[in-house]
C-alpha positions as CSV (number, residue, x, y, z in Angstrom):
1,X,84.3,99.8,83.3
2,X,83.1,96.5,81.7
3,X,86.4,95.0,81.3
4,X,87.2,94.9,85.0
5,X,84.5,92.6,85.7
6,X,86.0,89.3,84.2
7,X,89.5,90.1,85.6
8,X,87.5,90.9,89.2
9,X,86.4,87.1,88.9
10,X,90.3,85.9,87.6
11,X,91.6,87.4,91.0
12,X,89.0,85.9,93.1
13,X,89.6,82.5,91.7
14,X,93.3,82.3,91.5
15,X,93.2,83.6,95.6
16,X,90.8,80.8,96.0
17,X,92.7,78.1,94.6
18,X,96.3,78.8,96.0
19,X,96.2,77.0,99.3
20,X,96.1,80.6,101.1
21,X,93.9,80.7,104.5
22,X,90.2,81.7,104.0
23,X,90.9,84.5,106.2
24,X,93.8,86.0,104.0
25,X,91.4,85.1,101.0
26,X,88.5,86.8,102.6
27,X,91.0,89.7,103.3
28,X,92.6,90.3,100.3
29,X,89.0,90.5,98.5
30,X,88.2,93.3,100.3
31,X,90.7,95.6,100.4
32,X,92.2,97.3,97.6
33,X,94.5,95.5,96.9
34,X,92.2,92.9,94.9
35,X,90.5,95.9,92.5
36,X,94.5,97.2,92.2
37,X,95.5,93.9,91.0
38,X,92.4,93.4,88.6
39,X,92.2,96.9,87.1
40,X,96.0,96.3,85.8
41,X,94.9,92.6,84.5
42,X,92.0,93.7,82.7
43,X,93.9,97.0,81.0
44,X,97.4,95.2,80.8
45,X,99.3,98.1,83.7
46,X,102.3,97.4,85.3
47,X,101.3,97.6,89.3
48,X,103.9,99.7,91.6
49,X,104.2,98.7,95.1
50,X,106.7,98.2,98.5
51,X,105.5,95.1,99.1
52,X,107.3,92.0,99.3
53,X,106.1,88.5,98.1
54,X,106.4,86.2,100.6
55,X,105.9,82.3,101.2
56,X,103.1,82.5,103.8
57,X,99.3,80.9,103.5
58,X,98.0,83.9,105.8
59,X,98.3,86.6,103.8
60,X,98.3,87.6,100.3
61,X,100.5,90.2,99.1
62,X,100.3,91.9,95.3
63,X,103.6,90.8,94.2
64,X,102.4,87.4,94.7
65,X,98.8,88.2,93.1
66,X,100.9,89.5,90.5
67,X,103.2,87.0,89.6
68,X,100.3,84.2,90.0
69,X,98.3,86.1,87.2
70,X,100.8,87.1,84.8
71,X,100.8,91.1,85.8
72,X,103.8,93.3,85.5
73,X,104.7,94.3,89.0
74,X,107.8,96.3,90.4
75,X,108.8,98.1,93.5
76,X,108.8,102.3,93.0
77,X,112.9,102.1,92.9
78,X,112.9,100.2,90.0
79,X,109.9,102.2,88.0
80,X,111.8,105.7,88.8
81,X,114.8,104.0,87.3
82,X,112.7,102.6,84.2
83,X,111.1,105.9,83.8
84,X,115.1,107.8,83.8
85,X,113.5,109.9,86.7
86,X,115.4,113.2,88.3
87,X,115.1,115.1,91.0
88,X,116.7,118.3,90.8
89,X,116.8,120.6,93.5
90,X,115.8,124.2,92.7
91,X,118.4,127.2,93.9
């Protein structure tokens, strides 16, 4: 996927230049978390997660990632209520 590639190098600079620990920088780029946040940059998805942002320079959470690059993000509540979702138990 060629478009991931700039948006892999977007996410690695922004978590550089926020004022977060190296060691939650280092973190963040290598888990998942960093390709989850890129992929919905570079194809313009809306990233569903539990987590919470939160004010703290020792860890970066996607919310935050999120918000600091301009992707949609929203907690799973809120996309099943987006999405008009049911659940309907079978007799």
């Amino acid at each position: 996927d060629s478009a991931i590639a700039p948006a892999l190098g977007s996410v690695s600079q922004w978590a550089s230049t926020q004022g977060y620990k190296p060691a939650a920088v280092s973190t963040f780029l290598q888990v998942a978390d960093y390709y989850l946040v890129a992929y919905a940059l570079a194809h313009g998805h809306t990233v569903v997660t539990h987590e919470v942002a939160r004010n703290s320079l020792h860890s970066i959470k996607i919310p935050s990632a999120c918000m600091g690059l301009g992707v949609k993000c929203m907690t799973p509540f809120d996309m099943l209520r987006r999405e008009h979702a049911r659940f309907v138990l079978g007799s």
